[in-house]
N, C-alpha and C positions, 0 to 999 in steps of 0.2 A: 538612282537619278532617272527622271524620266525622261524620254525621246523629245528631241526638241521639234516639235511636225512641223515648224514652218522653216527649217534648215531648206538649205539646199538639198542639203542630201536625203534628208527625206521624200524633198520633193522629187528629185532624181528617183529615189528608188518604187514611187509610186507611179511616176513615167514608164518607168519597165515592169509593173505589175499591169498597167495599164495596156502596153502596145500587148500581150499576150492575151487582155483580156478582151479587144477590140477590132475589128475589123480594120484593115489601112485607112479606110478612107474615114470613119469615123474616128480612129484617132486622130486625126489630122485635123477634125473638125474640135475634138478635144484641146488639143494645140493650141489652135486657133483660140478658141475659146478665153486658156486661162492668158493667153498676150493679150487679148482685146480685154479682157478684166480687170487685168494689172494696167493696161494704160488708163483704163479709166477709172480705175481708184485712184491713181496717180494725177487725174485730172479732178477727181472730187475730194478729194481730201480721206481716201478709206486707205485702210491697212493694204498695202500691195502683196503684201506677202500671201496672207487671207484671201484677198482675191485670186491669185493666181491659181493655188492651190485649191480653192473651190471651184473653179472652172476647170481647171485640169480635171476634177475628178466628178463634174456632175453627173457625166453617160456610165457611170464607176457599171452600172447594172444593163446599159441600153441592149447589148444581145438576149437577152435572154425574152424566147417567143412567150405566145398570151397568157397558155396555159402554166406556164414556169414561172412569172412573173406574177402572179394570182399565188400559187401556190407560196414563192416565195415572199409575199407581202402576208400570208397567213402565218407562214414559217417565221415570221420576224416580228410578227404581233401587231404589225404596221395598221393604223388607225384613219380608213380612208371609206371615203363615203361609198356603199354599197353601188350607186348606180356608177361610180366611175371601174370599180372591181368587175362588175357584170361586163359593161359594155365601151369603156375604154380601158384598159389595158396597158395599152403603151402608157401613159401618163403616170403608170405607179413605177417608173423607177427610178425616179427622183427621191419619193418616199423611201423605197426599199434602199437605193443608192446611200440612202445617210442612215438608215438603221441599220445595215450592212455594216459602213466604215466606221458607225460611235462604236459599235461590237468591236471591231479588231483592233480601232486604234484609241483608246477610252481618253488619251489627250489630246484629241482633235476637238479647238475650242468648239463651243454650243453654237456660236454663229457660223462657223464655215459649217456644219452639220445644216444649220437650219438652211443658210442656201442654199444649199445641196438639193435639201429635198424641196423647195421652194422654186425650184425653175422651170420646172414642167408649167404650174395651172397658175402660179402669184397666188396672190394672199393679200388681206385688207391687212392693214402695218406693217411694209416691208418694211424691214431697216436697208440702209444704205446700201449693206455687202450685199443686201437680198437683189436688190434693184440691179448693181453693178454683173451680177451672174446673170440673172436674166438675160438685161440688155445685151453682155457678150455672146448670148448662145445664140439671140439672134442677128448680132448684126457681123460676128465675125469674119473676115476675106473670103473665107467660102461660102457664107452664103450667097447665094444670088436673085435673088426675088425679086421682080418687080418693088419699086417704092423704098429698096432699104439705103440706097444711096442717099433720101431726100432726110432720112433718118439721122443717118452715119454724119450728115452735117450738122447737124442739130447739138452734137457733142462737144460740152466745153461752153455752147451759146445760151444752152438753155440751164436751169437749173437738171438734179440729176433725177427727181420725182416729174419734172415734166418731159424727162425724155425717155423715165420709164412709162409714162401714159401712153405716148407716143408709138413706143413700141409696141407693148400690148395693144393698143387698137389695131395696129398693123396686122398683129398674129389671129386678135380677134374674125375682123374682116377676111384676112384671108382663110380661115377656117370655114367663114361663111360662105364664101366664094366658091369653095372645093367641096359644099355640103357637106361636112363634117362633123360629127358630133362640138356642141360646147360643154366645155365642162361644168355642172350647176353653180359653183362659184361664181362665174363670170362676170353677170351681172352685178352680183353686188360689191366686186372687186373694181368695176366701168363705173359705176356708182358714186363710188367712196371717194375716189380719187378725181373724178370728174367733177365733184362739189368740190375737192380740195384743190382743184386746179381755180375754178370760180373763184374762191373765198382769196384764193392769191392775190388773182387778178386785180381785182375790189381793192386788195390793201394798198396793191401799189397805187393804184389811180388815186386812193383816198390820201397816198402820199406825196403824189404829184400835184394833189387838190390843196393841198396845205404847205405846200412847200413857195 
């Protein structure tokens, strides 16, 4: 029979594979993560369980430095765009993070896998759970950023793709802010969702034109 991964107890035992493989305070921030995921699955209508578990384990990879983390996304056959390999680094362990745990745990569903490595940069078609990880890694009690408070209201008011926009432009801008690399996505991720925030708009008002 196979491992039921979205037990508790698996979840538990991935908790303590976790604090050993994590710094205190970035576990914390781990933590944080999968309760703000699961509260807001639970406010969107996604699998809680899923969420949780995806958030608990999306930094599964974040220790390990540039050159390890290069190494290990080669080691794992991970499929990432050369200039993010060259010169952002940090951002592949979201990749490596889910090639890493489909390896050890082979019934960890596709979607909690795809969050996983989907929260670093986004992606044009997130599904839900994809949205619900992101949004927790940044708006969880620890962070403190300028603006995530104006966000963190947003929750439950807005739908959950306009307050994954929301957030992403936050993370956008303030990478801008800080002179930071973007990662080549970006744009057409600000894009995609920026016409699909439009195209909302329009229906409702087209609904309130007819009604």
């Amino acid at each position: 029979m196979s491992e039921d991964v979205l037990s508790d107890a698996f979840f538990d035992a991935r908790e303590r594979d976790l604090k050993k493989r994590l710094k205190p305070k970035r576990f914390e921030h781990a933590r944080g993560v999968s309760k703000t995921a699961a509260s807001l699955a639970e406010t969107y209508g996604v699998d809680v369980r899923k969420a949780r578990l995806a958030g608990l384990l999306h930094d599964w990879d974040k220790e390990y430095g540039d050159d390890e983390i290069r190494e290990r996304a080669r080691a794992l056959g991970v499929d990432v765009d050369p200039y993010v390999l060259d010169t952002m680094p940090r951002l592949l362990h979201g990749p490596t993070a889910a090639a890493a745990l489909a390896r050890a745990f082979p019934c960890l569903p596709r979607d909690v896998v795809q969050a996983i490595a989907r929260h670093t940069a986004g992606a044009v078609g997130m599904t839900d759970l994809d949205m619900v990880v992101y949004v927790a890694d940044a708006l969880e009690p620890g962070r403190d950023y300028a603006g995530l408070d104006e966000i963190r209201a947003l929750a439950g008011r807005v739908p959950l793709e306009e307050l994954y926009l929301a957030t992403f432009r936050h993370v956008f801008l303030n990478l801008v802010e800080r002179r930071k690399r973007i990662h080549p996505q970006s744009i057409e991720i600000w894009n995609y969702y920026l016409a699909r925030s439009h195209d909302a708009a329009d229906e409702r008002k087209g609904r309130k034109g007819t009604a």
